[in-house]
N, C-alpha and C positions, 0 to 999 in steps of 0.2 A: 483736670483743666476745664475752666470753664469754656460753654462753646456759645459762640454768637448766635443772636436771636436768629429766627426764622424769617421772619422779616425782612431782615437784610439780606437773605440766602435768597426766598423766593418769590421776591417781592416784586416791582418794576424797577430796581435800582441800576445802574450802570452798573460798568464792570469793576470801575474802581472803588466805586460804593460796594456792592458785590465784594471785592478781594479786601479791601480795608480790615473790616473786622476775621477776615480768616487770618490775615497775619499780626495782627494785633496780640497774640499770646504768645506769637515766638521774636520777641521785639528786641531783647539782646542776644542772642544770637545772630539775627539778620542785622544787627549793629557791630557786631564780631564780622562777619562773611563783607560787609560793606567796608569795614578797616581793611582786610586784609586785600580786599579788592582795590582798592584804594591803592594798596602799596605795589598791586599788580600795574595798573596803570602807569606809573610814577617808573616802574622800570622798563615798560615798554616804549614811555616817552625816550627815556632815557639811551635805550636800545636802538630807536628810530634815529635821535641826535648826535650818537657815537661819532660817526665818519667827520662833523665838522669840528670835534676834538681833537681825532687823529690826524686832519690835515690841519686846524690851527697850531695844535701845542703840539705834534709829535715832528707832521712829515714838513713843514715851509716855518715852523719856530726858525728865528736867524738864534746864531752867538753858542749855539749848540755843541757839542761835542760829540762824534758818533756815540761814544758810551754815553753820556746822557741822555742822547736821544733815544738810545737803547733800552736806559732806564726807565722813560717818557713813557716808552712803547710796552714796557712789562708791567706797567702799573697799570694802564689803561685796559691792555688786556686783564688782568688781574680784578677789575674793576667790574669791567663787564662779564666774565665769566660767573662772581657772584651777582652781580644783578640777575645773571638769566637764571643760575641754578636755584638762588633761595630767593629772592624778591621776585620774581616772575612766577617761574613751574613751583615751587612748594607754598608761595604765598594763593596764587589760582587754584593747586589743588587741596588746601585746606577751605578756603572761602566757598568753593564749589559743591566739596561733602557737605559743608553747612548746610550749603540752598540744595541740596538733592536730598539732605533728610527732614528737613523742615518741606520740600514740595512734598515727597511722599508721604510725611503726616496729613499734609494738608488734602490732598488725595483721598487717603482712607477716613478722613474727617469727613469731606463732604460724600463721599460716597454712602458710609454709616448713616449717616444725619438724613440725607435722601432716601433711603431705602425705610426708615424708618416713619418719615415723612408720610410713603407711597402706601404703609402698610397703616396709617391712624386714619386714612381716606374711607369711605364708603363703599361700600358693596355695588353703589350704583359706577362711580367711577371706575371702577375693577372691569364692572361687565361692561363699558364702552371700550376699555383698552387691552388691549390682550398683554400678557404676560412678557411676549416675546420684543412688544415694542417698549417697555417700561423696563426690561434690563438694558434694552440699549442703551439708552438713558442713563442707565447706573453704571456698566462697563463697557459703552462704546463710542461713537466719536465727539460727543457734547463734553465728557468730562476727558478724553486723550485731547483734545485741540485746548484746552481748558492747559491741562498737565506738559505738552508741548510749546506751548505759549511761554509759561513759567521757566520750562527748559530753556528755551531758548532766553528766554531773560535773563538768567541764571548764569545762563552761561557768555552772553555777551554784551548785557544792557551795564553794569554800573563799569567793568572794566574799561570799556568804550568810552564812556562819560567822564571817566576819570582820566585816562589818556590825552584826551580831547582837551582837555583842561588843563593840565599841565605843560601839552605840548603846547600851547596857544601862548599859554604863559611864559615859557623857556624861551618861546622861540621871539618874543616880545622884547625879551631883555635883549635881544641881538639887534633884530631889525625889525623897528615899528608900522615901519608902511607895509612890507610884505604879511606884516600877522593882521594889521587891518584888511587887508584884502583876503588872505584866508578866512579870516574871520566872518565876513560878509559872504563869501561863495558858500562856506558849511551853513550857515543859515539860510541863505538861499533854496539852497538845495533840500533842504530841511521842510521846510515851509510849500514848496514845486510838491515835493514827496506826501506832505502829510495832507495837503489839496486834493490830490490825485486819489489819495486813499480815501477820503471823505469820499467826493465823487462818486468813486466803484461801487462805496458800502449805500451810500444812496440811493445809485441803481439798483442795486442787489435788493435794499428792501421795497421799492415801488414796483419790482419783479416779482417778488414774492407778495406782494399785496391785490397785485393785477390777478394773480393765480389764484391764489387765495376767493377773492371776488368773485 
């Protein structure tokens, strides 16, 4: 497999610049893990909306018949117990092996590539850094906060987006003014959130630049 330049590894690129070209060779597969995550979503929406099924078409439907409603109530359940057991838990835990084996390539990709990097350097660089802070580096918290990150992504970023979107949608076709207003508070809140985190990182590096100084 071909590996991305070095340049983009260790260059001054952000982080997305940075990760682009590391998943760029596993691009159908993370297109595979994103379908099925997709369908993860779609039943979680679906899971969340259940109860205003079972009280519009099961428990206050008029003109009913107790067996009817009975049948109402067995299909609904029937409904949702496949959504939970194969669009939810088997669609998540297939999508998930995806991004846990493509992270841990990507893992031992950059760790390889780095190591390889630290040993084409000079002898002068060698004798500034000692051994012990250069495996940090390879196996300790630059590349686990790196590999933690991905996890947590992996395991809640596209499901969440997909939910998000679908529930917005669903909930759309019912009652328009209450998903404009949802709609508005998630982005709100979005936007409060990702201010706030600029901010911190802000400090954080005029922190470490004051020290540094």
């Amino acid at each position: 497999m071909k590996q991305p330049k070095l340049q983009a590894t260790f260059g001054s690129a952000t982080f997305w610049q940075f990760l682009k070209p590391q998943l760029r060779p596993y691009a159908k597969p993370l297109t595979a893990a994103l379908s099925l995550n997709a369908l993860h979503g779609v039943a979680i929406s679906f899971q969340t909306l259940t109860p205003k099924y079972l009280i519009d078409d099961v428990l206050l439907k008029k003109g009913l018949s107790e067996r009817e409603r009975l049948v109402h109530l067995g299909c609904l359940i029937a409904i949702y117990l496949v959504t939970a057991i194969f669009l939810r838990m088997l669609t998540w835990h297939l999508g998930y092996r995806i991004f846990a084996r493509i992270r841990e390539k990507m893992i031992i990709s950059l760790r390889a590539r780095f190591f390889r990097h630290i040993n084409s350097l000079c002898l002068r660089f060698h004798h500034k850094h000692n051994s012990g802070e250069l495996f940090s580096y390879l196996f300790g918290t630059p590349l686990s906060q790196i590999q933690t990150f991905l996890h947590n992504l992996a395991l809640f970023g596209p499901g969440s987006v997909f939910t998000l979107a679908t529930s917005l949608i669903w909930a759309g076709t019912w009652d328009k003014p209450m998903t404009a207003l949802l709609t508005v508070s998630v982005f709100a809140t979005v936007l409060v959130l990702t201010t706030a985190g600029n901010g911190c990182a802000s400090c954080t590096r005029n922190f470490k630049a004051s020290r540094a100084g």
